[in-house]
Backbone as ProteinMPNN parsed JSONL, in Angstrom:
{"seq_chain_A": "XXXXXXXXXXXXXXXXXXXXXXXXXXXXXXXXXXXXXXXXXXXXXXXXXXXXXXXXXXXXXXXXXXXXXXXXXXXXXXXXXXXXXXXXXXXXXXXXXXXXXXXXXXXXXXXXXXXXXXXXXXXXXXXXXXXXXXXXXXXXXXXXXXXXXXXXXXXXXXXXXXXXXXXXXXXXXXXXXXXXXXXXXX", "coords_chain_A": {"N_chain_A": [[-0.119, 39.161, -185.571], [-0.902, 41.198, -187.918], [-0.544, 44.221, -190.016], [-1.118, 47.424, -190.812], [-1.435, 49.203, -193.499], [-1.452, 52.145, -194.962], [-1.614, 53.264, -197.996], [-0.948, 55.913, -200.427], [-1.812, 58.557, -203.186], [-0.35, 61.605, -203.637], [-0.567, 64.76, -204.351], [2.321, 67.171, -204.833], [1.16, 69.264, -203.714], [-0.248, 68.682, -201.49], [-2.702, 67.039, -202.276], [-5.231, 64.763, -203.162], [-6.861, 64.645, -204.726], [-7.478, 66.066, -207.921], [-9.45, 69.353, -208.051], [-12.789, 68.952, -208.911], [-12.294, 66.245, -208.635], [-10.984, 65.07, -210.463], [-8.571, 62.418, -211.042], [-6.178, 61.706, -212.782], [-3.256, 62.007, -212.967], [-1.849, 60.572, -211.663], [1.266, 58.653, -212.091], [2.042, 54.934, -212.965], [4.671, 54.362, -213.344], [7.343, 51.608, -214.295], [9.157, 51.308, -212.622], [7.855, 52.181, -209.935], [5.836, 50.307, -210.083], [6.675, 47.753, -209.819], [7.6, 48.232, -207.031], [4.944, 48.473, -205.936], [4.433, 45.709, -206.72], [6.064, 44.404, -204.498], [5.207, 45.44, -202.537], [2.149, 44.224, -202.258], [2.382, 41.823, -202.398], [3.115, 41.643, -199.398], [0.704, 42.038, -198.412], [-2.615, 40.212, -197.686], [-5.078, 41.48, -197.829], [-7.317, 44.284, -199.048], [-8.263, 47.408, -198.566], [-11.466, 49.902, -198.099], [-12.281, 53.031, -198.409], [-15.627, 54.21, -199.296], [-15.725, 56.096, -201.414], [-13.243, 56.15, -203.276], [-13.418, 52.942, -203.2], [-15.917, 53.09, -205.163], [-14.456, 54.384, -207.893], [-12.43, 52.455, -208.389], [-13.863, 49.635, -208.411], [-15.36, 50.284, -210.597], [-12.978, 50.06, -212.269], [-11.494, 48.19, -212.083], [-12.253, 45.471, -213.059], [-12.433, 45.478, -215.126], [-10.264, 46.064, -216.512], [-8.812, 45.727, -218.587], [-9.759, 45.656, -220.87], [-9.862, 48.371, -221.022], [-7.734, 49.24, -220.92], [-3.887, 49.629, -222.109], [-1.725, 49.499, -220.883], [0.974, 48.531, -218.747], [0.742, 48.214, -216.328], [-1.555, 47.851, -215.774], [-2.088, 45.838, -216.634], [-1.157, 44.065, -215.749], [-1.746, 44.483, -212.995], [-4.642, 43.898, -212.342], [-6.1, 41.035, -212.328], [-4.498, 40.303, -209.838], [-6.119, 42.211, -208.316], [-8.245, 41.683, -208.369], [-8.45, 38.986, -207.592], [-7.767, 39.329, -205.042], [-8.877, 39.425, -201.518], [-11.254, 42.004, -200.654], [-12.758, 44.743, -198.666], [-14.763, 47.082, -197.426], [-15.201, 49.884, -196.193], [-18.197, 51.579, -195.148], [-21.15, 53.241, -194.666], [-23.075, 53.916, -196.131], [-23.444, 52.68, -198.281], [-24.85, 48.993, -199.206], [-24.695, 46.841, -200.905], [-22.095, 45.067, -203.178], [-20.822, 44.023, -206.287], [-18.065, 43.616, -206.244], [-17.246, 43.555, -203.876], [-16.201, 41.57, -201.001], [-16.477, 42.315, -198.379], [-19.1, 44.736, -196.728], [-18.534, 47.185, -194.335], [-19.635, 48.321, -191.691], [-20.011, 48.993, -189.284], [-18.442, 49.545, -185.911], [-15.431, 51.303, -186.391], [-13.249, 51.245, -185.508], [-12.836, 48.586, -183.361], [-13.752, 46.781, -185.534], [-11.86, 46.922, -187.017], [-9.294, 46.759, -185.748], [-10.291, 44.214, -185.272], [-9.708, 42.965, -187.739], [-6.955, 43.176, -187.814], [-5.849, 41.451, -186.053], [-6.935, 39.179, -186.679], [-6.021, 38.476, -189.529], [-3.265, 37.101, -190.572], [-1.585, 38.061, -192.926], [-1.022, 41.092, -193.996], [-2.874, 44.458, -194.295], [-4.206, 46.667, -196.813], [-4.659, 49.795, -197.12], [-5.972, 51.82, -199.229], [-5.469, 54.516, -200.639], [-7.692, 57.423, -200.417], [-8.903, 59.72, -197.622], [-10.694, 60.656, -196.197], [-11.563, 57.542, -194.488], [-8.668, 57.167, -193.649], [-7.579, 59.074, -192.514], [-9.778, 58.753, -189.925], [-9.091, 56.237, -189.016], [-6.196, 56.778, -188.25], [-6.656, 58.724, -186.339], [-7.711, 57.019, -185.066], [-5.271, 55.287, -184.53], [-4.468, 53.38, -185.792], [-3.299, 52.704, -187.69], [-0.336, 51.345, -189.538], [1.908, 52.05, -190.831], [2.578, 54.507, -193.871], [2.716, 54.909, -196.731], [3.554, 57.243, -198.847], [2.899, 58.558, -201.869], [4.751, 61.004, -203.982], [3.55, 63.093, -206.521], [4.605, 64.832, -208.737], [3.219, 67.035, -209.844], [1.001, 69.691, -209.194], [-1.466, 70.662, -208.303], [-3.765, 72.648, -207.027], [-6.281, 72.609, -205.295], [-8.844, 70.56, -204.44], [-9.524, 67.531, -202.753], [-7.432, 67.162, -199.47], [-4.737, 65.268, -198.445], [-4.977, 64.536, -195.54], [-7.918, 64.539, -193.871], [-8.664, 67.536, -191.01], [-6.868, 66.986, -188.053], [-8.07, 66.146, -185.098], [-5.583, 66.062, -183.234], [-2.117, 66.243, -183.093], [-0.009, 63.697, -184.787], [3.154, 62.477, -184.526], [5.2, 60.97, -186.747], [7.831, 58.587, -187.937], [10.501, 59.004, -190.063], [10.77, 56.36, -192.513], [11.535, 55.183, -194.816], [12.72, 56.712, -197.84], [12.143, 57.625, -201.44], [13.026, 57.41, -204.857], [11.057, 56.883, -207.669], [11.11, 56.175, -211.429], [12.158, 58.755, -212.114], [10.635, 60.537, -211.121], [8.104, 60.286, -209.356], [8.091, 60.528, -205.679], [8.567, 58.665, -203.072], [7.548, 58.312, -199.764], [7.97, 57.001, -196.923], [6.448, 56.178, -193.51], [6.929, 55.338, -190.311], [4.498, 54.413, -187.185], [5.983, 56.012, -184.538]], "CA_chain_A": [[-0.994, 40.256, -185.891], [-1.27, 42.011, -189.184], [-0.273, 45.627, -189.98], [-2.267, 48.072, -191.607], [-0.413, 50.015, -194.462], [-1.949, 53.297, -195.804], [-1.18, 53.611, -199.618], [-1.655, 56.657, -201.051], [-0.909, 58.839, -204.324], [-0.52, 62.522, -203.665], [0.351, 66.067, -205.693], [3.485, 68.104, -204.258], [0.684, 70.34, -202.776], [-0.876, 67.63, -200.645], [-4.28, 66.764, -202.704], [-5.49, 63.032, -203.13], [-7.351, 64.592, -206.289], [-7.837, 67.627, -208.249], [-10.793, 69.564, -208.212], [-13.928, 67.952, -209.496], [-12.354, 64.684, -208.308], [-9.807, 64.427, -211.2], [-7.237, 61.363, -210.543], [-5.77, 61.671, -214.107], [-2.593, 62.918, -212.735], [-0.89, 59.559, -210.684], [1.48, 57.592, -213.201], [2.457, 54.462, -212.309], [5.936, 53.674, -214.12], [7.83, 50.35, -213.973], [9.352, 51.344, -211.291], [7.006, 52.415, -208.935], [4.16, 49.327, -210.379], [7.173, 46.995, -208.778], [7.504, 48.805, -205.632], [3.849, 48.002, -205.628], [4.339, 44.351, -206.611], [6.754, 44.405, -203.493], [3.993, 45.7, -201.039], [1.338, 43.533, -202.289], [3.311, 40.602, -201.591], [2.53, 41.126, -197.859], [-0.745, 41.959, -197.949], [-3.865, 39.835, -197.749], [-6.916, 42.01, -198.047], [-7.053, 45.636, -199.533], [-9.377, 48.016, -197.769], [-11.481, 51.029, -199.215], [-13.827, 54.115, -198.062], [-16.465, 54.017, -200.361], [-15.27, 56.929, -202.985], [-13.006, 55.314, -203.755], [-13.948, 51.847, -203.673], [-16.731, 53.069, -206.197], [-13.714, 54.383, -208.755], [-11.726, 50.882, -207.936], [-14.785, 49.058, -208.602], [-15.241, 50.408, -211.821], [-11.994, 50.509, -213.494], [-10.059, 47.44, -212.495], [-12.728, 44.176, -213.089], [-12.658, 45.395, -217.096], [-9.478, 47.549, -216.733], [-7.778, 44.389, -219.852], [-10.292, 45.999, -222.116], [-9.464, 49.695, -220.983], [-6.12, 50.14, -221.109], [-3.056, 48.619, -222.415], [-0.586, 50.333, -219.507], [1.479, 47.172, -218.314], [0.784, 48.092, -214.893], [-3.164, 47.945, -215.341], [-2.923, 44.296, -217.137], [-0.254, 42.821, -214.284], [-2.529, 44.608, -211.287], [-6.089, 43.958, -213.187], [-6.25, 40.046, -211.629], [-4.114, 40.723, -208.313], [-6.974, 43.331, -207.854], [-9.768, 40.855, -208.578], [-8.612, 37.892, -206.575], [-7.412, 39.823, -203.836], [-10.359, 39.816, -200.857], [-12.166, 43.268, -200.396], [-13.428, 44.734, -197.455], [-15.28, 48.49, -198.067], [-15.915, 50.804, -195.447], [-19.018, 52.824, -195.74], [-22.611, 53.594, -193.881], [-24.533, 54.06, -196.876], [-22.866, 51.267, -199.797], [-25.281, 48.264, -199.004], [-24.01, 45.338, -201.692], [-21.419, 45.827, -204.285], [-20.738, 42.839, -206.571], [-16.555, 43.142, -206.068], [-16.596, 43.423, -202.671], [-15.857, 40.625, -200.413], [-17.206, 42.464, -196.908], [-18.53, 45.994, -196.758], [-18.234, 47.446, -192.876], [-20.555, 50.084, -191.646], [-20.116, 49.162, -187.785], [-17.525, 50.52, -185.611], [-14.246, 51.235, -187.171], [-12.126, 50.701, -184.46], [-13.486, 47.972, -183.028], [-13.551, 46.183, -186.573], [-9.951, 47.677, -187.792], [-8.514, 45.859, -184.177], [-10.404, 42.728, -185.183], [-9.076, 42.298, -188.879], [-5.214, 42.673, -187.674], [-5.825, 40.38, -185.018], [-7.277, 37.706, -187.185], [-5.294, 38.209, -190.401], [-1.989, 36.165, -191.041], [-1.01, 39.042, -193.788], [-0.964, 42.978, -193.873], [-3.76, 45.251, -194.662], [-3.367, 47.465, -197.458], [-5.814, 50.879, -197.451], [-6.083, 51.92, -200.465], [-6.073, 55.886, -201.281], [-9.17, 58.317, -199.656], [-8.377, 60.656, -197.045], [-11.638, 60.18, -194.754], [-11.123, 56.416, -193.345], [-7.443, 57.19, -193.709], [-8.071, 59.91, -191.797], [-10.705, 58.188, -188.788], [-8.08, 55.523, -188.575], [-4.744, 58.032, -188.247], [-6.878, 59.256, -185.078], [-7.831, 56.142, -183.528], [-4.26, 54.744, -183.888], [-4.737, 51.978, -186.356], [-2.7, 52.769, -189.109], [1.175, 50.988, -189.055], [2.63, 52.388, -191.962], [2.153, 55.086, -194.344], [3.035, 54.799, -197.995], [2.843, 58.463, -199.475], [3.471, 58.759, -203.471], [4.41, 62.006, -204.047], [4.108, 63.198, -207.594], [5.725, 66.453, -209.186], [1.759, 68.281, -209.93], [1.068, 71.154, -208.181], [-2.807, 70.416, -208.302], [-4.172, 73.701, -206.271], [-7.093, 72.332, -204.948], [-8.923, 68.861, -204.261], [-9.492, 66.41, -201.944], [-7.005, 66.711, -198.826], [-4.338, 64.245, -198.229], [-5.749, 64.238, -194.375], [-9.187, 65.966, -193.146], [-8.359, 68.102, -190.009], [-7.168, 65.995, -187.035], [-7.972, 67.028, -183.38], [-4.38, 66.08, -182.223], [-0.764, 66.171, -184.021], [0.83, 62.58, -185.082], [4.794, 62.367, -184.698], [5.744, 60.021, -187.529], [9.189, 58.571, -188.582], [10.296, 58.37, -191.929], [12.271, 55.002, -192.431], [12.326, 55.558, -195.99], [12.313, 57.947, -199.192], [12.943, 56.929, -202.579], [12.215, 58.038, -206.201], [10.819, 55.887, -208.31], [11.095, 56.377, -212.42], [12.668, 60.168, -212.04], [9.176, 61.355, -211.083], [7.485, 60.088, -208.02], [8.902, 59.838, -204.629], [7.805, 57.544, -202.178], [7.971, 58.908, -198.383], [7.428, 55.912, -196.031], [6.194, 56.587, -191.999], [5.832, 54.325, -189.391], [4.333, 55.453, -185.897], [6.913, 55.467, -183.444]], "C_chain_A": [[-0.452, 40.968, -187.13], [-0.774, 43.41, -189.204], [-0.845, 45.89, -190.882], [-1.672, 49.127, -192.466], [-1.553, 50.772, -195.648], [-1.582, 53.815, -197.295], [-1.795, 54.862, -200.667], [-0.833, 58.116, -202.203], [-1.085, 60.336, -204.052], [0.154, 63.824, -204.775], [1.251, 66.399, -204.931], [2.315, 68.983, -203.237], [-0.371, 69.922, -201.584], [-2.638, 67.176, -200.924], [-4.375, 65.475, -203.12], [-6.235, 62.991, -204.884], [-7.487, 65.766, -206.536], [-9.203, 68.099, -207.635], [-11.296, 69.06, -209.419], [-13.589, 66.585, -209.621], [-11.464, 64.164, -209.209], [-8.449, 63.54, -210.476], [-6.583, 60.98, -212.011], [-4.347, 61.51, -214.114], [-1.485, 61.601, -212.219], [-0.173, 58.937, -211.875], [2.216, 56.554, -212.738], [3.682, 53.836, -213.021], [6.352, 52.297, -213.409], [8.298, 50.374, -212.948], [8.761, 51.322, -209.497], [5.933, 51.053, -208.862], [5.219, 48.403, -209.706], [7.244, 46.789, -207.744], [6.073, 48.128, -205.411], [3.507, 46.599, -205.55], [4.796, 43.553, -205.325], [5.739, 44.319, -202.411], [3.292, 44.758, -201.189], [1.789, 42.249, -201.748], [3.204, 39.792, -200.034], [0.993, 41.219, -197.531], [-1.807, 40.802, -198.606], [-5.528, 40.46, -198.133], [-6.571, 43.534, -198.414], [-8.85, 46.092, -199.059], [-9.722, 49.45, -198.311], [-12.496, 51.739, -198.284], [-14.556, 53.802, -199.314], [-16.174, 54.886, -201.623], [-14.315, 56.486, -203.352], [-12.694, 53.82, -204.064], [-14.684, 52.213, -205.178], [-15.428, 53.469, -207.764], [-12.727, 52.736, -209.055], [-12.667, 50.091, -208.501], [-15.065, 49.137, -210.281], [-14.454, 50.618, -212.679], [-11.423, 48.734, -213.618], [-10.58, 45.86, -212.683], [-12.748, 44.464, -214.439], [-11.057, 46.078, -217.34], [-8.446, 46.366, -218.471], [-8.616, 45.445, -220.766], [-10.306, 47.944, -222.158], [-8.174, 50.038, -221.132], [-4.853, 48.647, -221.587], [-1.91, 48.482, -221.837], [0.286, 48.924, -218.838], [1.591, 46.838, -216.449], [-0.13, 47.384, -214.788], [-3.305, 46.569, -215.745], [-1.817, 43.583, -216.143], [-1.891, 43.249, -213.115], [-3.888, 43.899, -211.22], [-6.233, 42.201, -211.927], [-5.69, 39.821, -210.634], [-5.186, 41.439, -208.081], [-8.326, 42.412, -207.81], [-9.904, 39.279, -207.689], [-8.126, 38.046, -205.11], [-8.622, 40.157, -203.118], [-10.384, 41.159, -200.471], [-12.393, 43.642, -199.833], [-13.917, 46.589, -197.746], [-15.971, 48.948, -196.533], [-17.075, 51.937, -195.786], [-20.258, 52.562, -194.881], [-23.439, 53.846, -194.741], [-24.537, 52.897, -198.04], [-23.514, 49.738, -198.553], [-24.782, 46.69, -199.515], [-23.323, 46.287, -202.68], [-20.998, 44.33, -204.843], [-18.885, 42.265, -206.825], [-15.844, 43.235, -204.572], [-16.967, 42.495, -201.891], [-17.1, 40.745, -198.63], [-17.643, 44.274, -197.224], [-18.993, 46.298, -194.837], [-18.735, 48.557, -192.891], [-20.61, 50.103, -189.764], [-18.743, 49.686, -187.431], [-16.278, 50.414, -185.555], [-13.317, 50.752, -186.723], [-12.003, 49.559, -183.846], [-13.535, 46.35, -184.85], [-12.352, 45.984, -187.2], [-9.541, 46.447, -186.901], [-8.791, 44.376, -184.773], [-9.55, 41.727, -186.538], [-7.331, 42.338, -188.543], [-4.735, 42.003, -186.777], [-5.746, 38.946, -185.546], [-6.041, 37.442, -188.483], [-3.725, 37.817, -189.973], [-0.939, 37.481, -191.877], [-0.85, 40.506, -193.786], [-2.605, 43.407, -194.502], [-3.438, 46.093, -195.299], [-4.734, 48.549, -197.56], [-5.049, 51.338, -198.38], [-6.354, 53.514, -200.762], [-7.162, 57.035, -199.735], [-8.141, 58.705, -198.516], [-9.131, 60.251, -195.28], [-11.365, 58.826, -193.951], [-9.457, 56.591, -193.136], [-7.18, 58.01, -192.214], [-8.729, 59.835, -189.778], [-9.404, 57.254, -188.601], [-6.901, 56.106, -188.138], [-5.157, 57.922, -186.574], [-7.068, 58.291, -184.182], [-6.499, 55.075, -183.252], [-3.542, 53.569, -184.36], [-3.605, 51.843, -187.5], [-1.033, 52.626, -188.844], [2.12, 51.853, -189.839], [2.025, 53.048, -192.71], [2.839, 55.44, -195.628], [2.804, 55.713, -198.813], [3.854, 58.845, -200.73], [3.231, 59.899, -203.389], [4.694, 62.338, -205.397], [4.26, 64.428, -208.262], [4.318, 66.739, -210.071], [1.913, 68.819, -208.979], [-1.199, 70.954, -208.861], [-4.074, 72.063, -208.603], [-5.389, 73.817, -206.19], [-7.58, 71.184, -205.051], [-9.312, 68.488, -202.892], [-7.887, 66.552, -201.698], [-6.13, 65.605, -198.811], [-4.917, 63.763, -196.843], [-7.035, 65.08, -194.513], [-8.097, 66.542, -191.593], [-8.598, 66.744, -189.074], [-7.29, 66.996, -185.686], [-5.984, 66.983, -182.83], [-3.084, 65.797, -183.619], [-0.426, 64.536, -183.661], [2.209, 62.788, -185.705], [4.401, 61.202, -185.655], [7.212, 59.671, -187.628], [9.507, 58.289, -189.901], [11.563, 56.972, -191.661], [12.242, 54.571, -193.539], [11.866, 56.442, -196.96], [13.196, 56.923, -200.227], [12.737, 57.725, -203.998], [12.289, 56.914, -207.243], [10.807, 56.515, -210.713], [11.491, 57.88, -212.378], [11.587, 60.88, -211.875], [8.907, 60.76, -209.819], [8.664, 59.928, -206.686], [8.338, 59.22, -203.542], [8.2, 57.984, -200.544], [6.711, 57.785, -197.616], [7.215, 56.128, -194.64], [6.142, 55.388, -191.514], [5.445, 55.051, -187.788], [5.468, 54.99, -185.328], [6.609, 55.092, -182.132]], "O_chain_A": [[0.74, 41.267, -187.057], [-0.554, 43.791, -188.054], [-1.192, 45.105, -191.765], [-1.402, 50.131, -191.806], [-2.165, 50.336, -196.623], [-1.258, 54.994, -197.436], [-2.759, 54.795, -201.43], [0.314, 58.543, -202.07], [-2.275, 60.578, -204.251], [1.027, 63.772, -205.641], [1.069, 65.774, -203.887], [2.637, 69.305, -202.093], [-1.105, 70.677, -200.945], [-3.522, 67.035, -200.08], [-3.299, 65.035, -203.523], [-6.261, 62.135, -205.769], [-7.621, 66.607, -205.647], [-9.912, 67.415, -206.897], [-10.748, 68.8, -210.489], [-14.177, 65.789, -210.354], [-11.047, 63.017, -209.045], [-7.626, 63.934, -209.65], [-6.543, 59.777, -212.269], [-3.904, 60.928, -215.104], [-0.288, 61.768, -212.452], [-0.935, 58.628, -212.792], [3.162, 56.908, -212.035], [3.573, 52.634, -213.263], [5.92, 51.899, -212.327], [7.98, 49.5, -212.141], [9.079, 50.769, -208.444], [5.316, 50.771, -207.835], [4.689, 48.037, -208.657], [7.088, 45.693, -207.207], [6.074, 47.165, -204.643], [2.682, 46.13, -204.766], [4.305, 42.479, -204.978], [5.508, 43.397, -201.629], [3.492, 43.963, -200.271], [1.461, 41.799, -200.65], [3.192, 38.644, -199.59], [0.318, 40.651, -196.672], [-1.823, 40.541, -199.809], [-6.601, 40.002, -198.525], [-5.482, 43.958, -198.026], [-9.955, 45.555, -199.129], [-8.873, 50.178, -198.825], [-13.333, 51.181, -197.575], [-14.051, 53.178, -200.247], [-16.366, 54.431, -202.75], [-14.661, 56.224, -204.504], [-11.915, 53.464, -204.949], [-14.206, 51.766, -206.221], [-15.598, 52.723, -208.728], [-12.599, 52.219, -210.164], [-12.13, 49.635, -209.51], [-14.979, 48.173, -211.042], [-14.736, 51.185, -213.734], [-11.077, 48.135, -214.636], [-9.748, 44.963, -212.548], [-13.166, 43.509, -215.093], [-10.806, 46.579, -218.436], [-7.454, 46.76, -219.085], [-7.882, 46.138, -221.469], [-10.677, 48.627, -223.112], [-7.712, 51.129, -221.464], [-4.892, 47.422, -221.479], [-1.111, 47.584, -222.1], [-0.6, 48.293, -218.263], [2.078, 45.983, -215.709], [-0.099, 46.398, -214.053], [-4.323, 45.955, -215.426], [-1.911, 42.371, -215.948], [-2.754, 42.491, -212.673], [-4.255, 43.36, -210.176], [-6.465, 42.401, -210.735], [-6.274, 38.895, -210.071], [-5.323, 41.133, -206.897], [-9.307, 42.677, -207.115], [-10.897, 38.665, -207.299], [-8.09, 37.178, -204.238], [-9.438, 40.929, -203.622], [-9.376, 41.52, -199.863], [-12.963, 42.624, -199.439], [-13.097, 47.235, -198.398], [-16.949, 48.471, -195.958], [-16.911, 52.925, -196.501], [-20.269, 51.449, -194.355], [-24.601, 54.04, -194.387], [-25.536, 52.378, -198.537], [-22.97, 49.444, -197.489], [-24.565, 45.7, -198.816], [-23.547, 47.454, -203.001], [-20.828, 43.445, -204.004], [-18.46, 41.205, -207.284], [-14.685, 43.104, -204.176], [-18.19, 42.351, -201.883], [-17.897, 39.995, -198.066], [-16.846, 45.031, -197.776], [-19.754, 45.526, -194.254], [-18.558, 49.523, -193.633], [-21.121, 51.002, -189.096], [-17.972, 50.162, -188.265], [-15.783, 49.573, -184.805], [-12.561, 49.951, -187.273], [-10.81, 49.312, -183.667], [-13.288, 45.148, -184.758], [-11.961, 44.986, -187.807], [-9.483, 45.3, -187.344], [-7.928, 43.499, -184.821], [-9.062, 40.597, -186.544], [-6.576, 41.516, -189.062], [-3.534, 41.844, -186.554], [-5.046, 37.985, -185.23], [-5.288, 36.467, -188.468], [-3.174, 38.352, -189.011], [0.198, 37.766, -191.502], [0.071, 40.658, -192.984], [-3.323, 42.6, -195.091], [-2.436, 46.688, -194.902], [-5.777, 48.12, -198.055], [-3.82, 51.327, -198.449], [-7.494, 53.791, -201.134], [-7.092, 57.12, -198.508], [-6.992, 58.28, -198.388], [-8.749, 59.909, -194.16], [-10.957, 58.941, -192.796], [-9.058, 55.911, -192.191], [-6.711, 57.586, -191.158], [-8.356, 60.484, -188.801], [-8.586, 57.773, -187.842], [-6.637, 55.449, -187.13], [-4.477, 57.359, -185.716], [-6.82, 58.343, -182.978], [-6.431, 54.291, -182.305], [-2.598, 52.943, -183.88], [-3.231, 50.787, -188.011], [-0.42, 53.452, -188.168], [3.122, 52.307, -189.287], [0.832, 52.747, -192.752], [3.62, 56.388, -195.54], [1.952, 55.459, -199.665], [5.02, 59.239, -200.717], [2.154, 60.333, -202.98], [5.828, 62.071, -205.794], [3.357, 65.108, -207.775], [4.545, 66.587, -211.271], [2.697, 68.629, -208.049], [-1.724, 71.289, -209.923], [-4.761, 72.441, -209.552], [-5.946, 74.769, -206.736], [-6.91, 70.446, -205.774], [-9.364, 69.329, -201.995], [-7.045, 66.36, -202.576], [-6.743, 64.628, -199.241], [-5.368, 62.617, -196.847], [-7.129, 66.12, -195.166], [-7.039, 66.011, -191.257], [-9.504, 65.911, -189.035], [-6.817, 68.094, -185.395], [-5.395, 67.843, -182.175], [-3.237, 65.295, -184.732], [-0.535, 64.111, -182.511], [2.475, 63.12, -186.86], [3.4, 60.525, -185.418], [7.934, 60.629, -187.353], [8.937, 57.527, -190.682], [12.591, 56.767, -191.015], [12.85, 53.51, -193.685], [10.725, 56.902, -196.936], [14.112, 56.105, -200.145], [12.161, 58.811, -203.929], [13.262, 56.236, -207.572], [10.212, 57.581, -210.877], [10.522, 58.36, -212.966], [11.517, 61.939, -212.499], [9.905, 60.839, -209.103], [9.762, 59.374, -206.731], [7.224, 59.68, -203.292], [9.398, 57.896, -200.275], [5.484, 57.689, -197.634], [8.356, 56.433, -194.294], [5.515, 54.457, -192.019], [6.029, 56.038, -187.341], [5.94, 53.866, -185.494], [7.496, 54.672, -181.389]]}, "name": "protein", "num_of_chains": 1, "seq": "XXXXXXXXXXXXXXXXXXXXXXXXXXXXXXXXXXXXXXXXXXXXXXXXXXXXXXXXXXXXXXXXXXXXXXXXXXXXXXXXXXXXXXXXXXXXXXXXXXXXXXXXXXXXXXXXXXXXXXXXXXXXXXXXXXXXXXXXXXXXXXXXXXXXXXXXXXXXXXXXXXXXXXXXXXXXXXXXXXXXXXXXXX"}
């Protein structure tokens, strides 16, 4: 069975994005884009809520002709031959995603770390991050923390009904800027 590893880039003041949705703010130095080469490694399929799927979607099938960042032209074809899977209830077809999932989360979540061979990597967003946290699904929690102070945004969680003990089983700092605070449930 598979594990399901939450990846996600936050400010010091726990926001996923500024206000008005700015994600300007994450940088991914050599250091940290390794760390990432590291994770990917185990995973098989990368999993998305739909906001950001739709940013994902549109940056990283052209991102060669957007940027020249040495992260964005290593990740750019890992990101494009890596299979897809998009959570959402209203996203019908999308032409980079593989599966999108609008039935029931739990129930679907259970079935992909049953079947998969590899890890699951969620990708960012707060909301499925969030629905999953509560129903139990989520193995690991991969939280970039980076030295902004935001002060306002998009949540690292929404409000949960019940408190989750975590353990940390590691911290790190990656390029003298980010630090990486790893959970797993206990």
């Amino acid at each position: 069975m598979s594990k399901l590893i939450y990846w996600v880039h936050t400010s010091v003041d726990g926001f996923i994005d500024g206000p008005g949705g700015a994600f300007d703010w994450a940088e991914m130095g050599p250091e940290l884009s390794a760390y990432g080469d590291e994770v990917q490694a185990r995973v098989g399929t990368f999993l998305y809520g739909r906001n950001v799927w739709e940013m994902m979607a549109g940056w990283w099938p052209r991102a060669e002709t957007l940027s020249d960042d040495p992260h964005d032209l290593k990740f750019a074809p890992v990101w494009r031959r890596t299979p897809k899977i998009v959570f959402s209830t209203t996203l019908k077809e999308s032409e980079w995603a593989d599966r999108i999932i609008s039935g029931d989360l739990a129930e679907e979540v259970a079935e992909l770390k049953r079947r998969s061979d590899r890890d699951l990597l969620l990708n960012g967003g707060s909301q499925v991050a969030g629905a999953l946290t509560a129903l139990g699904l989520i193995d690991e929690y991969h939280v970039m923390v980076h030295p902004v102070v935001l002060g306002g945004g998009r949540p690292l969680f929404p409000a949960q009904r019940e408190r989750l003990d975590l353990r940390l089983v590691e911290s790190r700092t990656f390029d003298s800027r980010t630090t990486l605070l790893r959970y797993e449930r206990p």
